[in-house]
N, C-alpha and C positions, 0 to 999 in steps of 0.2 A: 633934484635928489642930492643928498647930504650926504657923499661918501665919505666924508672923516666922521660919523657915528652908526653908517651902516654895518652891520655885524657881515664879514666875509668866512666863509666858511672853504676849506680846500677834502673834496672829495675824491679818494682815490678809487679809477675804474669807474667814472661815474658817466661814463659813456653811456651803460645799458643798464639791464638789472635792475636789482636792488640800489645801485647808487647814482642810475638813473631817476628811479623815483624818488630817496632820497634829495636830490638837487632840486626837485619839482618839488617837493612839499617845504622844505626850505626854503625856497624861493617866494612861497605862496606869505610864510609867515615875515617875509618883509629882509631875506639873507640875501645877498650878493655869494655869485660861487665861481671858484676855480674849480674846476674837473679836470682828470687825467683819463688818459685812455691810452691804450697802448697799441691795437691798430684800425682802431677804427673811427680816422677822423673827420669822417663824414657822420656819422651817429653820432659824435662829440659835435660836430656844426648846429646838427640839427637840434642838440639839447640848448644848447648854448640858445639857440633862435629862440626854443621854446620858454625857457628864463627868461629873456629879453621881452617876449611877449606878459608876462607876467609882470612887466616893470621891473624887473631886478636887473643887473650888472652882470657878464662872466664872461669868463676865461677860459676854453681847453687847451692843455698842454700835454706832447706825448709825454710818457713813465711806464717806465718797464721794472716793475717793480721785484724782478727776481733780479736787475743787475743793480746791484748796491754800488757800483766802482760808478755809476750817472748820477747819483744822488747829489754830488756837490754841486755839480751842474744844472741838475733839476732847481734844486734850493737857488740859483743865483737867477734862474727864471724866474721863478717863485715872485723874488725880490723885485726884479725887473716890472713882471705885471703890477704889483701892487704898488709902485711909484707912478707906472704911466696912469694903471687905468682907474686907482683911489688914492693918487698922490697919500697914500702911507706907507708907512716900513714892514705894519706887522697884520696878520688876520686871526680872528678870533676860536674858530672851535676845523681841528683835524678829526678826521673819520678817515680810521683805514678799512676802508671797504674791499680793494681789489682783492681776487685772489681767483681759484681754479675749481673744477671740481675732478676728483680722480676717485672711480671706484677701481678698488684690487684687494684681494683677500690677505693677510696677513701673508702667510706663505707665499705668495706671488707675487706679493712688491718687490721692485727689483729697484736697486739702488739710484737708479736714474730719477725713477718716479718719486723717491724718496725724496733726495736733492731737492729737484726739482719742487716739490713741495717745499719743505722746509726754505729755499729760496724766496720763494712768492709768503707763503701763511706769515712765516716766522720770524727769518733773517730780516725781510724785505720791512715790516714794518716795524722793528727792534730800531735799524740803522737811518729808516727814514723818518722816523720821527725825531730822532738823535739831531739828525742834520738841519732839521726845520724848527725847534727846539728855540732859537735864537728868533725865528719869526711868529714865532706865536706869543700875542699878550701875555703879560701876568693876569690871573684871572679868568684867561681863556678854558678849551675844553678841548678831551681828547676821548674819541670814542673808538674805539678797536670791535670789528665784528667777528664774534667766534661762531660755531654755531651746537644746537640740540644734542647733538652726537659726542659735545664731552661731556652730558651728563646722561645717557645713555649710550650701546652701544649696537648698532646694526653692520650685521657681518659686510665686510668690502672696506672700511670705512678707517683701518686702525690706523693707518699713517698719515690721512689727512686730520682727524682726531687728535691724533697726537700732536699735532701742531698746533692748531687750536688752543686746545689744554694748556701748550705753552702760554698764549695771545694773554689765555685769564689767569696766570700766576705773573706773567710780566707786567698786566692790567694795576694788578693790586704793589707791586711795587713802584710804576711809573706813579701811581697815585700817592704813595707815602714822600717817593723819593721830589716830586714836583709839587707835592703841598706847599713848598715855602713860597710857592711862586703863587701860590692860588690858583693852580690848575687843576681842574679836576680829568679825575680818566675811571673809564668806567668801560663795560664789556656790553653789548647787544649779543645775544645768542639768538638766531634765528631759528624755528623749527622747517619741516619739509615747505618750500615756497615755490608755487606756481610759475617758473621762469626757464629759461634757456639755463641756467647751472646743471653742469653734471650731465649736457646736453638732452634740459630738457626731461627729464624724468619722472618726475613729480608731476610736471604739466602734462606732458603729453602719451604716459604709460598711462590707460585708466586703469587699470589693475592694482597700480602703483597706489594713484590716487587715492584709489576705494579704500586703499588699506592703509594710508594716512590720516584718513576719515574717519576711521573706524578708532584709531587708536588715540586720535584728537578729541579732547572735552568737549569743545565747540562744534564736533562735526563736520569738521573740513578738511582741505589743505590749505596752507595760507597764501596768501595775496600779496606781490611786492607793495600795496597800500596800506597792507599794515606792516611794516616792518619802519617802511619811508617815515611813516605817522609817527611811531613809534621813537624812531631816532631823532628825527624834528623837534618832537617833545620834549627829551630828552633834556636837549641841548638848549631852551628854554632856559630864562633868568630864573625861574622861579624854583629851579630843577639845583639850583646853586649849591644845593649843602645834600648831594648826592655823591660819592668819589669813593671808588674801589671798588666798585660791586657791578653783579653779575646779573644784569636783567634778561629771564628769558622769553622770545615774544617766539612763542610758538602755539598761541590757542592752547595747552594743556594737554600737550603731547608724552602720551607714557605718564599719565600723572599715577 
């Protein structure tokens, strides 16, 4: 294996989820990955095996992505991995994946829940991309995942949204402001996905389901397989002259 032209990719949260599969289809198209997890690193071992079975390279490392005051720390790990285990300096494509799900009605968010959001959606990957900035290629890629719900709106939903919202106007700056470098940054928006977010609601309400189905083009709810697919793609050489922009992979949700 030729780790000085393998493409490394650093996924945040990529313990389960979405950025579970993500690292799996990644991996399939020939990526090396660092993932983070924040406590669960036994799910990170077992991702990590499941890469390694695929023939690829990886790493997890804890990240608590609501405390920005570990980030410089994080980043000198970062560093650390990539000398031992690709004797390189830098890796190629960031996706900020991690984050939480909170329903609460507008009138009932209570500043904690607020924080706290805005810590993990907003702050968390504003400042750590900032910090990794210096490790990533010229020409590399930055994908931030927002989701459905900023461009539609279902009640419960307005402070995590509002965060988000942020993710795709900071999206389209980090892309103007990091052009000179040749990096591009772009947005995934996910629609309702079949997974433990938001414990599990979409998967395991059928009620829920029904009526994500219902209101989906395609007829369903969606599958961490396409979203994983989706981003994989994405992040593709051929995908190169793509930067700023808002792709939404939700089957045709609310269309």
């Amino acid at each position: 294996m030729n780790t000085s032209t393998t493409p490394i990719a650093l996924i945040t949260g990529g313990s389960r989820g979405l950025g579970k599969n993500t690292a799996l289809k990644l991996a399939e198209r020939g990526v090396d990955i660092i993932l983070t997890y924040r406590s669960g690193a036994e799910e990170a071992r077992q991702v990590v095996q499941q890469i390694e079975a695929l023939g690829r390279r990886a790493v997890a490392l804890p990240l608590d992505v609501a405390d920005s005051r570990g980030f410089a720390d994080f980043a000198a790990q970062v560093k650390a991995a990539l000398a031992q285990h690709w004797q390189r300096e830098r890796f190629d494509y960031l996706v900020n994946n991690a984050g939480i799900g909170l329903r609460a009605s507008f009138e009932e968010t209570s500043e904690e829940q607020f924080d706290q959001l805005m810590n993990i959606q907003l702050k968390g990957p504003f400042f750590l991309t900032q910090k990794l900035l210096p490790l990533i290629v010229d020409g590399g890629r930055i994908l931030n995942v927002s989701t459905g719900l900023a461009r539609f709106a279902l009640p419960g939903y307005a402070a995590y949204a509002a965060m988000k919202g942020g993710i795709e106007v900071l999206t389209r700056y980090q892309a103007k402001e990091l052009g000179a470098r040749g990096i591009t940054v772009n947005v995934v928006a996910p629609g309702a996905i079949e997974t433990d977010f938001g414990g599990g609601l979409t998967r395991d309400n059928a009620q829920v389901n029904s009526f994500v189905a219902s209101q989906t083009a395609l007829g369903r709810a969606g599958l961490p397989d396409d979203i994983g697919g989706a981003i994989s793609s994405l992040l593709q050489p051929e995908n190169r002259w793509i930067t700023g922009q808002r792709i939404e992979v939700s089957g045709g949700m609310f269309l």
